[in-house]
VEXKEBA-533907 format. One record per residue (C-alpha): residue number from 0; residue in one letter; x, y, z. Coordinates in nm, 2 decimals. Example, Ala and Ser with C-alpha at 12.3 -4.5 7.8 and 13.67 -1.06 7.14 Angstrom:
# VEXKEBA-533907
ATOM  resi  resn       X       Y       Z
ATOM     0     A    1.23   -0.45    0.78
ATOM     1     S    1.37   -0.11    0.71
# end
This chain:
# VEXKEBA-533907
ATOM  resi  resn       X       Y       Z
ATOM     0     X    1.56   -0.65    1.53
ATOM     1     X    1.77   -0.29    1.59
ATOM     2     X    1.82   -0.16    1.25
ATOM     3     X    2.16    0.07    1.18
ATOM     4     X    2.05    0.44    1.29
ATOM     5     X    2.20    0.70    1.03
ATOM     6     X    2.02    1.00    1.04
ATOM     7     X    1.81    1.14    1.34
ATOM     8     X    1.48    1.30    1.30
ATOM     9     X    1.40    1.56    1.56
ATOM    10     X    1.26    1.32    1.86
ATOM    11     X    1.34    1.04    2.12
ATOM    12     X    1.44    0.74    1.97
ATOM    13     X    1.37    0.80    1.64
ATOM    14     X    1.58    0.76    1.32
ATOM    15     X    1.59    0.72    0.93
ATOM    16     X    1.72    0.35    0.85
ATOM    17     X    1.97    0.37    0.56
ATOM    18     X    2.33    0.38    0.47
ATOM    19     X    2.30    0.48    0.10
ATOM    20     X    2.42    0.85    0.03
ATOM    21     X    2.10    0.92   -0.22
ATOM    22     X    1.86    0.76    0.04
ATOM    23     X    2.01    1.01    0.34
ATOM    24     X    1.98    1.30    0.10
ATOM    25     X    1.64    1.21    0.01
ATOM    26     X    1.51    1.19    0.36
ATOM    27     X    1.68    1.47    0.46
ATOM    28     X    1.51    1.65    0.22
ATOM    29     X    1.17    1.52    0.27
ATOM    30     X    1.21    1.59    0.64
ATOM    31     X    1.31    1.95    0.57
ATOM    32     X    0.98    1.98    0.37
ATOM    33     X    0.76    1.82    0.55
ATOM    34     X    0.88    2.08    0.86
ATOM    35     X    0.86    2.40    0.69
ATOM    36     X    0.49    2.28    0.49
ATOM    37     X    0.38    2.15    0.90
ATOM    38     X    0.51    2.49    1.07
ATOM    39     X    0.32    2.76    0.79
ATOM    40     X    0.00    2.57    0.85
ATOM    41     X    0.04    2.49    1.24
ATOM    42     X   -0.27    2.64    1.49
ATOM    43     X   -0.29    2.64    1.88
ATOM    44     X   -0.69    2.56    1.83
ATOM    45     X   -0.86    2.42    1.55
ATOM    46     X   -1.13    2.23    1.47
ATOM    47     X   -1.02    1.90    1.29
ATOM    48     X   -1.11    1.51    1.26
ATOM    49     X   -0.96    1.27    1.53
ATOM    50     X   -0.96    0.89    1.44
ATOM    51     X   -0.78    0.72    1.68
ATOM    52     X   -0.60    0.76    2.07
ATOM    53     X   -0.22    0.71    2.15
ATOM    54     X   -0.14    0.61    2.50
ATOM    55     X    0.24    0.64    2.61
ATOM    56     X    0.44    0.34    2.77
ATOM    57     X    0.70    0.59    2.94
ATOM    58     X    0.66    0.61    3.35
ATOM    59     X    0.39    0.31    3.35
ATOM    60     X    0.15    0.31    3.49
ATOM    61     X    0.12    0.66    3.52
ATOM    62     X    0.10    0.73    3.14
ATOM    63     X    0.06    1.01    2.91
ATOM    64     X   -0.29    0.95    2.71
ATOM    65     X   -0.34    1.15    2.40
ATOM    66     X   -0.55    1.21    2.11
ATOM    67     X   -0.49    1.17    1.77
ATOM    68     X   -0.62    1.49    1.49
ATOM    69     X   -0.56    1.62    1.19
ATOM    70     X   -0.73    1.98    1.04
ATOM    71     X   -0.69    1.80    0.69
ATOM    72     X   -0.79    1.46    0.74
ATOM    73     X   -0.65    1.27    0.41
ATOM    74     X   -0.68    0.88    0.52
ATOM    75     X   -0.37    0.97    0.84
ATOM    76     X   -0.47    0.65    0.98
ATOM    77     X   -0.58    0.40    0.77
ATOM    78     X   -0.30    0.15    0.69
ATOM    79     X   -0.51   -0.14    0.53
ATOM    80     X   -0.61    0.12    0.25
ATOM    81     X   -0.23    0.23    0.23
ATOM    82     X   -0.17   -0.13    0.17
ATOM    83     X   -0.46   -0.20   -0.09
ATOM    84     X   -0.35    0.12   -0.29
ATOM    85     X    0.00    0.09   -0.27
ATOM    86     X    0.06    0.31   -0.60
ATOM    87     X   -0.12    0.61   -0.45
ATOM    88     X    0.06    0.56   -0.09
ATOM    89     X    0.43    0.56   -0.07
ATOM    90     X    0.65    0.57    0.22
ATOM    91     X    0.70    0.97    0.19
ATOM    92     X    0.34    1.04    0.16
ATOM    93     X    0.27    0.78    0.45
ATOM    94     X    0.49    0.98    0.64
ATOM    95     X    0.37    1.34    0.50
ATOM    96     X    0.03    1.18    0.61
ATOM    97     X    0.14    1.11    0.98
ATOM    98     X    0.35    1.42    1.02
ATOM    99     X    0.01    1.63    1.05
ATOM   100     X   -0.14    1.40    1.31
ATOM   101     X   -0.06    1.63    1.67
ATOM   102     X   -0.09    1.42    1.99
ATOM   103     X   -0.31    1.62    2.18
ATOM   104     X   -0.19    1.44    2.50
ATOM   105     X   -0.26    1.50    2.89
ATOM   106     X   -0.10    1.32    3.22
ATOM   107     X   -0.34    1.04    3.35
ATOM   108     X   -0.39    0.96    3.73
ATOM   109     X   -0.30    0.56    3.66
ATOM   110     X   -0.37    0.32    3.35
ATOM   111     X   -0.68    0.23    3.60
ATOM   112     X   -0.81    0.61    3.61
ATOM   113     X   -0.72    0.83    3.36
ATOM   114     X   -0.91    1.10    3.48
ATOM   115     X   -0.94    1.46    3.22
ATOM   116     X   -1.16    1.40    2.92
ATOM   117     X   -1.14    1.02    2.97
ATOM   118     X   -1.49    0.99    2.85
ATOM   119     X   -1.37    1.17    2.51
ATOM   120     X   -1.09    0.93    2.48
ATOM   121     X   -1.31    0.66    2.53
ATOM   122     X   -1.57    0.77    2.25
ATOM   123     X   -1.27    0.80    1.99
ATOM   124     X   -1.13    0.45    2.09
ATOM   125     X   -1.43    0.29    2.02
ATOM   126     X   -1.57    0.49    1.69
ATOM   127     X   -1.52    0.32    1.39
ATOM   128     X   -1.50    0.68    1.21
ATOM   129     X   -1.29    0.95    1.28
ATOM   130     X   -1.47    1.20    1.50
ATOM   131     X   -1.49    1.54    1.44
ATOM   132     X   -1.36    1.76    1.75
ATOM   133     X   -1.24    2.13    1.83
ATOM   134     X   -0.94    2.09    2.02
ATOM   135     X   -0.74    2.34    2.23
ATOM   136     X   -0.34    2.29    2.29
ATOM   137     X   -0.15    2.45    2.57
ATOM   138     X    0.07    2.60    2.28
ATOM   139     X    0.13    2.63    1.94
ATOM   140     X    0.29    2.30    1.79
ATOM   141     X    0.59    2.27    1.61
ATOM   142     X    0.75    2.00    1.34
ATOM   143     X    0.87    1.73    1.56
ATOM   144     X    0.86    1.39    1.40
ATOM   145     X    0.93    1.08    1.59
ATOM   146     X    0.92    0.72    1.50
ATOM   147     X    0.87    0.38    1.64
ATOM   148     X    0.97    0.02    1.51
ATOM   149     X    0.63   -0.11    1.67
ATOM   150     X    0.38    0.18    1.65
ATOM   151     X    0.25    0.39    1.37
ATOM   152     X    0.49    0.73    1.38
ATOM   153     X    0.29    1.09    1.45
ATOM   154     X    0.35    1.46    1.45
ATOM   155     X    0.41    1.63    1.77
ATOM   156     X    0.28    1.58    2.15
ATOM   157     X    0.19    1.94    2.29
ATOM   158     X   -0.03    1.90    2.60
ATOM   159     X   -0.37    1.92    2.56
ATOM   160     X   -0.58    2.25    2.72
ATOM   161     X   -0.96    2.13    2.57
ATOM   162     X   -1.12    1.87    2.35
ATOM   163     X   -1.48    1.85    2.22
ATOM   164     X   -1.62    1.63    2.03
ATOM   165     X   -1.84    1.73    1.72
ATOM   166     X   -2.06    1.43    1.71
ATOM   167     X   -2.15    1.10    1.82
ATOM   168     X   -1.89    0.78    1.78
ATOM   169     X   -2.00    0.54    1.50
ATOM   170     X   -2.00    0.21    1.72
ATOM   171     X   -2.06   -0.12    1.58
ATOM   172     X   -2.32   -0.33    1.76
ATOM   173     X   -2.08   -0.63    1.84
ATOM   174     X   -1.82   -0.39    1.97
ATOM   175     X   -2.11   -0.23    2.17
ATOM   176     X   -2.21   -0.54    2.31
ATOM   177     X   -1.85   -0.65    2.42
ATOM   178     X   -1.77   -0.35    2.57
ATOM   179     X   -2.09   -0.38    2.78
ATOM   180     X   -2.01   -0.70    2.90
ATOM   181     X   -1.79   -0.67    3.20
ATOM   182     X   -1.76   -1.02    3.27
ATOM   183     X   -1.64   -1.11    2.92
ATOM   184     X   -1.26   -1.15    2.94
ATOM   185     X   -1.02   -0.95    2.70
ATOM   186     X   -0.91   -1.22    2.53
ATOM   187     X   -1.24   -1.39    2.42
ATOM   188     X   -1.36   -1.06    2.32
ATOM   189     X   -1.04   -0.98    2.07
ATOM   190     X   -1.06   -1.37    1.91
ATOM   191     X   -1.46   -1.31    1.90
ATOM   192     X   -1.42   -0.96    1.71
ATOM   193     X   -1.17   -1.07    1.47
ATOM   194     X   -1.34   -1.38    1.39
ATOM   195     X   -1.67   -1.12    1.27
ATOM   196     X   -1.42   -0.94    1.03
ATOM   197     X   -1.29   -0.64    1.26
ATOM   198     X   -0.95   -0.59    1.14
ATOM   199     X   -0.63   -0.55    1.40
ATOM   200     X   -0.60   -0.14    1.37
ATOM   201     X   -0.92   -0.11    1.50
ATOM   202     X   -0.94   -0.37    1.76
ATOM   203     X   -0.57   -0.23    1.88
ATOM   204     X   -0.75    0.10    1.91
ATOM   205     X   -1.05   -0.02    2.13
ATOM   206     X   -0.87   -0.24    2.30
ATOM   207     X   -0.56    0.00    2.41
ATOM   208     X   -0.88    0.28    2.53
ATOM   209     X   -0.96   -0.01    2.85
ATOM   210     X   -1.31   -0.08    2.69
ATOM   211     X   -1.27   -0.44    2.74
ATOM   212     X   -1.25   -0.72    2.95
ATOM   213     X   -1.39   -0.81    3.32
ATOM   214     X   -1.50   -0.47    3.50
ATOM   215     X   -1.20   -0.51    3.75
ATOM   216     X   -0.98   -0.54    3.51
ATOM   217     X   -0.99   -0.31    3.27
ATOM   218     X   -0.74    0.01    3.21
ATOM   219     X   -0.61    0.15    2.91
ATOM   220     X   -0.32    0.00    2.72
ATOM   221     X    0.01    0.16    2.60
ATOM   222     X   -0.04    0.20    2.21
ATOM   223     X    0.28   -0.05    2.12
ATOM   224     X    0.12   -0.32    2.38
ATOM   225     X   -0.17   -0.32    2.27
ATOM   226     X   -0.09   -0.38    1.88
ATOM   227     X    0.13   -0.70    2.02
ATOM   228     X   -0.15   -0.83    2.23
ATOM   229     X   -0.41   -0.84    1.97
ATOM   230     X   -0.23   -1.02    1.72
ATOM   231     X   -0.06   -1.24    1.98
ATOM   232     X   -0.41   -1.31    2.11
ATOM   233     X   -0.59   -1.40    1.75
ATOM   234     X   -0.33   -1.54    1.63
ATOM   235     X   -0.36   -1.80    1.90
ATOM   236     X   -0.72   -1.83    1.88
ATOM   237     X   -0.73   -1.88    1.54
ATOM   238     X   -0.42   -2.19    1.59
ATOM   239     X   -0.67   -2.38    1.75
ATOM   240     X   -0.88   -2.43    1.48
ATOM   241     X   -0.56   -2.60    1.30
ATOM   242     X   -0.58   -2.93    1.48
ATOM   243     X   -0.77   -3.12    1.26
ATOM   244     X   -0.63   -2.95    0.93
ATOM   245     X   -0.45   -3.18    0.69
ATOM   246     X   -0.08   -3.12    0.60
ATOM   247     X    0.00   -2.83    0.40
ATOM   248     X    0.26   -2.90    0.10
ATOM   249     X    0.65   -2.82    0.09
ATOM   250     X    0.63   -2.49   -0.07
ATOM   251     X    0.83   -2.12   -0.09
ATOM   252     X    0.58   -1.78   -0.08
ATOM   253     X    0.80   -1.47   -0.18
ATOM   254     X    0.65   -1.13   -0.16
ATOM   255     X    0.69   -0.80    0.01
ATOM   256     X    0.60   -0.44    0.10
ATOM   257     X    0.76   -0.11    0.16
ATOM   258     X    1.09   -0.29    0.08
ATOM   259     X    1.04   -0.56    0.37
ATOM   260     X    1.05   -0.87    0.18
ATOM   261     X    0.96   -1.23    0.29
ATOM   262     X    1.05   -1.56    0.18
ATOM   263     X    0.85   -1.82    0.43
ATOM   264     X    0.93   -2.20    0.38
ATOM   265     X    0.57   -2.39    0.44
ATOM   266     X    0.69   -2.75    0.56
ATOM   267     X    0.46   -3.02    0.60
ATOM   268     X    0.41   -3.11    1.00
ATOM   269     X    0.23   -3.00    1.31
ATOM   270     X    0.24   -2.60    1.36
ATOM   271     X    0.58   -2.43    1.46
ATOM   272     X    0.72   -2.09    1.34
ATOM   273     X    1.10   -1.94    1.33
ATOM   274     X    1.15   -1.57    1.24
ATOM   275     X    1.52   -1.48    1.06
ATOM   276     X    1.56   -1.08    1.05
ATOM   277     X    1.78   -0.96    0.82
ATOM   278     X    1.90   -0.61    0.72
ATOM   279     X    2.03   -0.62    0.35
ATOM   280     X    2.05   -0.27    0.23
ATOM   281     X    2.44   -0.14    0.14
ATOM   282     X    2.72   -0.24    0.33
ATOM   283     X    2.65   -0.64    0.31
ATOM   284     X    2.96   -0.70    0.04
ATOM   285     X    3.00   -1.07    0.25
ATOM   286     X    2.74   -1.33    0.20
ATOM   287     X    2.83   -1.49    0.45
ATOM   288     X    2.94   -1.26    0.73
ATOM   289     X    2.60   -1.09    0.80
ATOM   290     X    2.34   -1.02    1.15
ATOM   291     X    2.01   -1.19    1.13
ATOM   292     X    1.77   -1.19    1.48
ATOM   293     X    1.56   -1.49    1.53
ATOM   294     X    1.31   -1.63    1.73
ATOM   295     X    1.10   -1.94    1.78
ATOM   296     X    0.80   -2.15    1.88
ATOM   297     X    0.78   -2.55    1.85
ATOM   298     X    0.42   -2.68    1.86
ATOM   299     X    0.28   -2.57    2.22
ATOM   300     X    0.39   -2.23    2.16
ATOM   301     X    0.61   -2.00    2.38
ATOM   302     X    0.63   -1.91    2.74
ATOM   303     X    0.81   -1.58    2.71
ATOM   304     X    0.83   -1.28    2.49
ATOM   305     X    1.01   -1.31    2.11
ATOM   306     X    1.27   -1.06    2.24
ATOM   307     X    1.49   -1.09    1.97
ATOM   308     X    1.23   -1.00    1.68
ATOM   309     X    0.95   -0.84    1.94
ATOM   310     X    0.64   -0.75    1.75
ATOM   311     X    0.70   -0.83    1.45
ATOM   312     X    0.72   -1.17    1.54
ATOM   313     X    0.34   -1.16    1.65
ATOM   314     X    0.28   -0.99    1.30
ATOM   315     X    0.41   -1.23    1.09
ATOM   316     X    0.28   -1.51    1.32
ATOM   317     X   -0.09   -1.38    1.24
ATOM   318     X   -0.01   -1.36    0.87
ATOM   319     X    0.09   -1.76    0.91
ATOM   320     X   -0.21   -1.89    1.05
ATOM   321     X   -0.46   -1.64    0.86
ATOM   322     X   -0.30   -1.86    0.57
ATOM   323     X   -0.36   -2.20    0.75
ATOM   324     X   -0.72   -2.06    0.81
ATOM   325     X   -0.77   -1.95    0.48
ATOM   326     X   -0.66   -2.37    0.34
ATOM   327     X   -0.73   -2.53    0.60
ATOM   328     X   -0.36   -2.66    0.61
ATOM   329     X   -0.10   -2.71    0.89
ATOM   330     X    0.28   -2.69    0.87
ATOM   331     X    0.56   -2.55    0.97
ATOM   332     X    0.69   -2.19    0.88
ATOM   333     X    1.04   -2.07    0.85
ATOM   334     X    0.98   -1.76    0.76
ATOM   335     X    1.27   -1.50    0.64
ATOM   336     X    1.25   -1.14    0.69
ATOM   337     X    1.44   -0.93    0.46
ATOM   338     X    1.48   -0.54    0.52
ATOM   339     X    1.61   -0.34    0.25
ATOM   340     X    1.72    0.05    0.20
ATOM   341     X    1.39    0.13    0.06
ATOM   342     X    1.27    0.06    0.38
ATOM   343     X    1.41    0.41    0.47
ATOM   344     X    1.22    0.52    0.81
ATOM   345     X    1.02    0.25    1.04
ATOM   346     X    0.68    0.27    1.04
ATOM   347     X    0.56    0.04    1.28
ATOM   348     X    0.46   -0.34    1.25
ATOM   349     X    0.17   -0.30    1.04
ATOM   350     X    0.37   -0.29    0.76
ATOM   351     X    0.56   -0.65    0.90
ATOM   352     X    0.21   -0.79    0.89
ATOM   353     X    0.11   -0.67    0.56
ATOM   354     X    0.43   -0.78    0.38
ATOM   355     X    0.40   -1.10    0.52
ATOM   356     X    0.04   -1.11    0.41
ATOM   357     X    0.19   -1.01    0.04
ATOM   358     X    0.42   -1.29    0.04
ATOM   359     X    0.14   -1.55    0.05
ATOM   360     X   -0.08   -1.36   -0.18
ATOM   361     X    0.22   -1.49   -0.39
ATOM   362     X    0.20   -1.77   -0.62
ATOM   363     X    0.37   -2.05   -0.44
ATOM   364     X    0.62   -2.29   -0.55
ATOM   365     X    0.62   -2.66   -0.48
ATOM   366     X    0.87   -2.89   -0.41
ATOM   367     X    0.93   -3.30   -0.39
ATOM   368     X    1.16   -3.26   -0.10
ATOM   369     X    1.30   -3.03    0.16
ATOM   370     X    1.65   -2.97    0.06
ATOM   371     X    1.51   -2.90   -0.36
ATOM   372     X    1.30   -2.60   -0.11
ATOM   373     X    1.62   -2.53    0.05
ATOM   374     X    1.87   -2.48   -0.23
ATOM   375     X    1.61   -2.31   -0.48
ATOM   376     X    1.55   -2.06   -0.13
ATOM   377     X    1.94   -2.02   -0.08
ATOM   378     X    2.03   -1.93   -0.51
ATOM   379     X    1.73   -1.71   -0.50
ATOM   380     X    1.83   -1.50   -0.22
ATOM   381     X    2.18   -1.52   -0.29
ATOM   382     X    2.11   -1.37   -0.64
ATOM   383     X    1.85   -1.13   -0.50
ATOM   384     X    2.01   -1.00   -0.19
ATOM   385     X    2.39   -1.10   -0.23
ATOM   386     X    2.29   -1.31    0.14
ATOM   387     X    2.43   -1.71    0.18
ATOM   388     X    2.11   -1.86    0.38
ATOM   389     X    2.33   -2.16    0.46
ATOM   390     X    2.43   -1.96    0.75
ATOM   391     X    2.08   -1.92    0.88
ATOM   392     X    1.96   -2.26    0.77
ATOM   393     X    2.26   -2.39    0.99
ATOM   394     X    2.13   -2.15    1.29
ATOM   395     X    1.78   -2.27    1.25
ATOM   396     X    1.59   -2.44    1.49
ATOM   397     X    1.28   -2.54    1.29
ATOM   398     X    1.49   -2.68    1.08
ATOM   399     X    1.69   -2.89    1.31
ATOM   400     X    1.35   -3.00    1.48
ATOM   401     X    1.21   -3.11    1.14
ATOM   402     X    1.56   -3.35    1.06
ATOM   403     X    1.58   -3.51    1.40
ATOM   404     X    1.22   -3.58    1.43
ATOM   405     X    1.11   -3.95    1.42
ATOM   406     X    0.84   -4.08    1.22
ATOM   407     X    0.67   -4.41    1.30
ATOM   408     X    0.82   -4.57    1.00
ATOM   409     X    1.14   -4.53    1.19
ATOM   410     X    1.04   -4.75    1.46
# end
């Protein structure tokens, strides 16, 4: 969903989300800070700690690949800790965090060749530490902060002169092994991974380096593809093991992170998911004239790309069926994203999938019937957020699906 833009960092596309006058003032602030802190400190060569890769969409398929490092690496790119210790990690330190992180970047030949130091991007894709590395810009780097609604934000791109690497990558033997097998398809090697207990940062990191899949087949993968692709592709994977799951039980999950809140609707049925977006920070005095985006899948899936929500339609879909997984029961999830003003600057989908993770972490509510799920769902929210869900309950397709369907008894 396109969120309000009302205050532009320095960067392409990038913006601060928030109409509120003590929000603006504070990001503006923060941003001022953060650039004056970033420019005292910045070096043209330095010898720092580089944990992950960042490869460009723009001008596909001959992209920009680059290198993510810090001098003073504090946990820049580790959001499943930011999550767990959410007291030590706010927003503006997630931010001061990924401000530092330069993007040591260089021109590839093709997402099939990407020629200079690809053997160095290649070792940091697959490490499961940060490596240690002396790198060597073209010039000095200054503040320049932008962000992304699908990928983690970063500091600035200067083009890259040198790179070493200090050490050896720390590779795990299963990631090893798949990347060794050429004739093991992408797919099957994501779902096999994240079945053993790799999470979805790092596989979106080895898989966006091109260390997997058939021989033929393999290139390296835009950074905001690649984090759509591997929980599009487990996410699948792990539906298929729903098929012989009981029915889960009418219930509401509520929960949220980083002031993305979810309310998901569990209704019992074979699997299908709907995604409401919903921006509800100031300026919603109407509860019933509002913009929501939505997307949906009935039971056998989709055949095109959730344009309306994009990725985090795929993160919120994993967080679904890592719940059905977890119980070993099926339903149907109308799920409803709500995006408030403390949600101040996008940080990319992760958080989508960790706040919808929160919300069933929740204690769940049960119901005897649909519409008790429904009205308790539309005071709450109404109360909470000054929103009218009857608006998007009309819109909704799962809903509509779930009245008109006929059981036997009907027959």
């Amino acid at each position: 969903m396109k969120l309000p833009n009302t205050l532009k960092f320095t960067g392409k596309d990038s913006s601060i989300v928030g109409k509120g006058k003590a929000e603006l003032l504070r990001a503006l602030y923060h941003k001022l800070k953060l650039q004056k802190e970033f420019n005292r400190k910045s070096k043209q060569d330095y010898y720092g700690v580089a944990p992950s890769v960042f490869i460009g969409s723009y001008n596909y398929p001959s992209v920009n690949a680059g290198i993510l490092s810090s001098e003073e690496y504090e946990e820049n790119d580790n959001p499943l800790l930011w999550s767990r210790k959410r007291d030590e990690f706010s927003l503006s330190r997630i931010i001061g965090l990924r401000s530092s992180m330069i993007n040591s970047n260089f021109k590839t030949g093709g997402v099939r060749n990407p020629g200079r130091v690809s053997d160095k991007l290649k070792e940091i894709s697959l490490s499961a530490k940060p490596l240690h590395a002396e790198v060597n810009l073209e010039k000095k780097p200054y503040f320049h902060f932008s962000f992304s609604p699908d990928s983690l934000p970063h500091g600035p791109s200067v083009a890259l002169r040198k790179l070493s690497v200090a050490e050896n990558p720390k590779i795990p033997k299963a990631i090893d092994k798949a990347e060794s097998d050429t004739d093991l398809k992408a797919s099957s090697a994501l779902s096999g991974l994240f079945r053993k207990g790799f999470d979805e940062h790092y596989l979106t990191k080895v898989f966006s380096g091109g260390n997997l899949g058939v021989k033929t087949e393999r290139r390296i993968v835009p950074t905001k593809w690649s984090i759509t692709a591997v929980d599009d592709t487990v996410s699948k994977d792990l539906l298929r093991d729903s098929r012989d799951f009981q029915e889960h039980e009418l219930s509401v999950f509520f929960g949220g992170y980083m002031g993305n809140y979810y309310l998901v609707i569990v209704i019992p049925g074979p699997w299908s998911y709907e995604l409401f977006e919903t921006y509800v920070g100031p300026g919603l005095e109407n509860p019933v004239l509002f913009e929501s985006a939505s997307d949906y899948e009935g039971p056998y899936g989709r055949k095109v790309y959730a344009s309306n929500t994009v990725g985090g339609y795929y993160a919120a879909r994993l967080a679904c069926v890592e719940h059905m997984r977890s119980f070993r029961r099926r339903g149907r999830f109308l799920v409803l994203r709500f995006i408030s003003d403390e949600y101040w600057a996008p940080m990319g989908v992760w958080v989508v999938r960790q706040a919808s993770r929160s919300a069933f972490q929740s204690k769940p509510l049960g119901f005897d019937s649909l519409e008790f799920a429904l009205r308790h769902s539309r005071n709450f929210v109404l109360e909470k957020f000054n929103l009218d869900l009857g608006v998007l309950f009309k819109r909704s397709l799962l809903l509509k699906d779930v009245r008109e369907q006929r059981t036997l008894s009907s027959y």
